[in-house]
N, C-alpha and C positions, 0 to 999 in steps of 0.2 A: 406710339401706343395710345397717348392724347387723343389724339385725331381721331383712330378709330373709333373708340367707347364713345366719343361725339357723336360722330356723326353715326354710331350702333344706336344709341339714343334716340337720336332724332330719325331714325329709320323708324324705330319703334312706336315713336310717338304719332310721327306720320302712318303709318297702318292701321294704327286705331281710328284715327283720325277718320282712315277713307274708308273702314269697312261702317264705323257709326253713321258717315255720311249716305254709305249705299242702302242701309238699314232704313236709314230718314227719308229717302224718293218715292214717290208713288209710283205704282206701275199704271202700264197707258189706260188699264182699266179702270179706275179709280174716277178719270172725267167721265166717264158716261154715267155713273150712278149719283155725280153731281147734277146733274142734268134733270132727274128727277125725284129733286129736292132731297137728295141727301145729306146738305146744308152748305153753309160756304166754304167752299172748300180753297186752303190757299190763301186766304184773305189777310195772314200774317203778312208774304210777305209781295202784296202788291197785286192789281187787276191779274195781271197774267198768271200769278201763284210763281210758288217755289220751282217751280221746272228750271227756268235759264241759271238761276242762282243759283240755287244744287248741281247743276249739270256741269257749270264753271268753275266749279271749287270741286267737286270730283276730278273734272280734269287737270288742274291746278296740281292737287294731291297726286294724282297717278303719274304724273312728270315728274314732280320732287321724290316719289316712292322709287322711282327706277334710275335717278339719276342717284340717288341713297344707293342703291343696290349696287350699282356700275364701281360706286366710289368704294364703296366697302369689299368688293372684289379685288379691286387695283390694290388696295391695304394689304389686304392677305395676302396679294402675290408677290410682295416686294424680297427681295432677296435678305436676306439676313445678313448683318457685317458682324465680325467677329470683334467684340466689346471687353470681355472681359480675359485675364490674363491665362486663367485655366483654360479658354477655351483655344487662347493661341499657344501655349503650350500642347495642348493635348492636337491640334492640326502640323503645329512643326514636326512633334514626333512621328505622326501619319507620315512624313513628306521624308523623312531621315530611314525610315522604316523601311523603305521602297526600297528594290535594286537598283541598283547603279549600270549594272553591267546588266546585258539583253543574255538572255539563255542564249547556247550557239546551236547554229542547226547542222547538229553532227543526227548522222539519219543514225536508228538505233537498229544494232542487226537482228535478223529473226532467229539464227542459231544461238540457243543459253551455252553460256560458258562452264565449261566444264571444273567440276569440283577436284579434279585428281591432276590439273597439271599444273607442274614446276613453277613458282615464279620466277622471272626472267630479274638477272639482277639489275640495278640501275645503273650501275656505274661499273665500268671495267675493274677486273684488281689490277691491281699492282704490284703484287709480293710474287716472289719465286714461287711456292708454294702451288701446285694444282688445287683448284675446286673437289672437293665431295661432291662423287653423284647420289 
């Protein structure tokens, strides 16, 4: 649970990161109205301006943002082990709960049983005595 809030973190902080950076790029338009003196543009960082350095550290960023993303995917999906004692209490009794024995496949008939006839005794008698019909 370490691990994730880490690395959730630095997900986080990496997204800002590269949406600030894509916010700071000029678009390709930008050189041509330098061009007629709309002043120097870029001269922070070097002859060629910010283009390669911004472009490098965006890429930089969008590797580390999806390799963030992949990781914190794998986190989520790890299986959960059972930790505490109610919780393996409460899955033995899931497992004690089950049957034991499979239902049998006695096919069931389509004729309903009849409410008026005799039940058949279980066991023979034994005494002199005849049955009452």
């Amino acid at each position: 649970m370490l691990v994730q809030n880490i690395v959730l973190v630095l997900h986080v902080i990496i997204a800002v990161s590269l949406v600030a950076l894509v916010l700071l790029q000029q678009g390709k338009g930008a050189d041509a109205g330098a061009a007629f003196g709309a002043g120097a543009s870029g001269t922070v960082f070097g002859s060629k301006g910010s283009s390669s350095f911004l472009t490098r550290t965006t890429g930089v960023l969008a590797t580390l943002f999806f390799i963030t993303s992949l990781t914190l995917f794998v986190l989520a999906t790890e299986t959960k082990t059972v930790s505490s004692v109610v919780d393996q209490v409460q899955s033995q009794q899931k497992i004690e709960t089950q049957p034991e024995v499979p239902v049998s496949d006695v096919p069931v008939s389509d004729v309903p049983a009849s409410s008026t006839a005799k039940p058949q005794p279980t066991q023979p008698s034994t005494s002199d005595v005849p049955a009452a019909d």
